[in-house]
N, C-alpha and C positions, 0 to 999 in steps of 0.2 A: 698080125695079131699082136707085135710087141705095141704096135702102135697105138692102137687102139688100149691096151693096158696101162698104158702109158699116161694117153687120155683119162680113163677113170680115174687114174690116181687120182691125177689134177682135179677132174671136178669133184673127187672126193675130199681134197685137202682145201679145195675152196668152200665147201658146204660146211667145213667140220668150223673153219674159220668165222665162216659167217652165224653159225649157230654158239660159240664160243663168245664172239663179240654181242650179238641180242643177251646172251645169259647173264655178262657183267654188264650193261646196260640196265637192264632188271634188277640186278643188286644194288645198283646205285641208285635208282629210283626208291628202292623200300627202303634205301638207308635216308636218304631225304625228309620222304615220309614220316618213318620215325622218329625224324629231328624233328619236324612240326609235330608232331602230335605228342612228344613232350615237351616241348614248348610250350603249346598250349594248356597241357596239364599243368605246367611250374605255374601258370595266373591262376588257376582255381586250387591251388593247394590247401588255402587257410580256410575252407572248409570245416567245421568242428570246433576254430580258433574266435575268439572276442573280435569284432572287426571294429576301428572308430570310422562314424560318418565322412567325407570329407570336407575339410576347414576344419578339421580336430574339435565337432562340438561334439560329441560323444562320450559318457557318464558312464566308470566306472561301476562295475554293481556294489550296491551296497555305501556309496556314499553317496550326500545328500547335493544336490543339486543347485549352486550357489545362485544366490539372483540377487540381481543389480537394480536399484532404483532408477530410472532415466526421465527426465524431464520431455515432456512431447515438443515437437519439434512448432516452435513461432510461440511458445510462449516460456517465458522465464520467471521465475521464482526470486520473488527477492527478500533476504533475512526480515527487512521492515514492513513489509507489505502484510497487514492482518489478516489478508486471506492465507500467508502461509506460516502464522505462527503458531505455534502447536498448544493445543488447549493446554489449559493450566490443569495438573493431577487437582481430584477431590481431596482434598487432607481427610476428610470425614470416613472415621472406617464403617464400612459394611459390620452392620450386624450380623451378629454369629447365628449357623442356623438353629432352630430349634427341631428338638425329639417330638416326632408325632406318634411314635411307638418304639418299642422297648432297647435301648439302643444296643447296636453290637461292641464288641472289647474293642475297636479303634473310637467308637465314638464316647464312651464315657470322658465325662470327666473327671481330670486325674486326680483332683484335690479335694474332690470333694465327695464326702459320703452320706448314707441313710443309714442311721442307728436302729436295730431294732430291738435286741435284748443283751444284756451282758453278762457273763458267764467266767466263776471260779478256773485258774488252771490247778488241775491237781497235783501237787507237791511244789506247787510254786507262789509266792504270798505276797513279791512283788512285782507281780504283774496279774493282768484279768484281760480277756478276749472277748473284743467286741465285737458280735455278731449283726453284721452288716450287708448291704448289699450295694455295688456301685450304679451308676445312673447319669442323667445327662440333663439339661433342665430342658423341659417341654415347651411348646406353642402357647401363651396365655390365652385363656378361652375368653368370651365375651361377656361374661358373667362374674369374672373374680378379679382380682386386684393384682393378682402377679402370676408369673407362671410357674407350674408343678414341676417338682423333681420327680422324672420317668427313670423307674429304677430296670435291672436287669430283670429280674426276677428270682436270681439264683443267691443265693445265702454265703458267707463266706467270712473266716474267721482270723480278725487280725489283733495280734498282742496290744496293748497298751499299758507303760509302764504306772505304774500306782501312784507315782508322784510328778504326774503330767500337770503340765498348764492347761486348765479345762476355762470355761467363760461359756455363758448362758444368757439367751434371751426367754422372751414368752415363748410357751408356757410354762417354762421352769421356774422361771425367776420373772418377776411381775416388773418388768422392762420392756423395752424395746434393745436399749442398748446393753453392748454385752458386761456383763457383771463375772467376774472372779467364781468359781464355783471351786469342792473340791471333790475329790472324785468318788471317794465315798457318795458324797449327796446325789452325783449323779448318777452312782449305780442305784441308790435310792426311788429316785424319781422313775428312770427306766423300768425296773423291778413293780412301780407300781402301776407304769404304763406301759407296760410291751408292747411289742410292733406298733411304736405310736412312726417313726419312720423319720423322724427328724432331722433334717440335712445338718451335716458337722462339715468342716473344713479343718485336712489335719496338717500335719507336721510329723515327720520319720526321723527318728534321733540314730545314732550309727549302730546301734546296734540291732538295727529294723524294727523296733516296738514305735510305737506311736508317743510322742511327748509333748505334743500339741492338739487339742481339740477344741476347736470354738465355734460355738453353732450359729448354722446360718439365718437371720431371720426375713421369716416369709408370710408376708401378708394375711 
């Protein structure tokens, strides 16, 4: 009977060995494992991150994209050769556009105005406010000799001092070219023709009244 007890031990102490040694076996295998497989996690990491193409052509967001002129390959460019010299600019400037309706506060013109009636300030005797509207010069039509001054529409009230440099054409003054006027006369003339709309070109002295106005003549 010892004998035989004896025996189990043994194959018990050899089964307990052999199940001991498969167990760390096992452990080293899933520690392997999970060295590859973060491994292979650490290459997909940038995920989420800007990646650049490879050969570093890859742009930035938000800046603009540089491009290089290159000559195609078997033919060559040479400074003297007139197929590759660069046209001559037009010196000729583009005409300016014209107003085919009422123009907006960017497109008026800044110098110049439609008179339409001129009006006392009350308790003030060296100066009067002339009641104007800005505008832009229009398209000439096929029928007239120049083109219209296209006003806003909207009215608008600006000082000029009493003792401005004024000059007048027809039909104020029986000219074409401008004549010396003084401002009386031309509240005068105004007063007898309101909303006649006559284009003026002025002049703003520093203390923002008007001290120039000389009218523009129009066909």
């Amino acid at each position: 009977m010892k004998v035989k007890v004896n025996r189990l031990r043994s194959v018990a102490v050899v089964l307990a060995g052999v199940a001991l040694t498969a167990a760390l076996t096992g452990c080293q295998g899933g520690d392997d494992d999970s060295g590859k497989g973060s491994g292979s996690g650490g290459g997909g990491g940038s995920v989420g991150s800007s990646a650049t193409p490879a050969g570093g052509g890859g742009t930035a967001p938000g800046a603009s994209p540089s491009v290089s002129a290159s000559t195609p390959s078997g033919s060559k460019a040479s400074p003297s050769s007139p197929a590759s010299a660069a046209p001559a600019a037009d010196a000729t400037p583009s005409a300016a556009p014209c107003a085919d309706g009422p123009p907006t506060v960017e497109e008026v013109d800044p110098d110049e105005i439609a008179l339409f009636r001129i009006e006392e300030i009350d308790g003030i005797t060296d100066k009067v406010n002339l009641v104007l509207q800005h505008g832009a010069w229009g398209c000439p039509g096929k029928d007239t000799d120049g083109a219209p001054f296209v006003v806003t529409g909207e009215d608008s009230r600006w000082a000029m001092d009493q003792g401005a440099y004024v000059t007048a054409v027809t039909p104020i003054v029986e000219s074409t070219e401008n004549q010396r006027i003084g401002v009386q006369e031309l509240i005068d003339w105004v007063d007898a023709h309101p909303d006649s709309g006559l284009v003026f070109r002025y002049t703003v002295g520093e203390d923002g009244a008007i001290h120039r106005l000389e009218q523009v003549f129009t066909p």
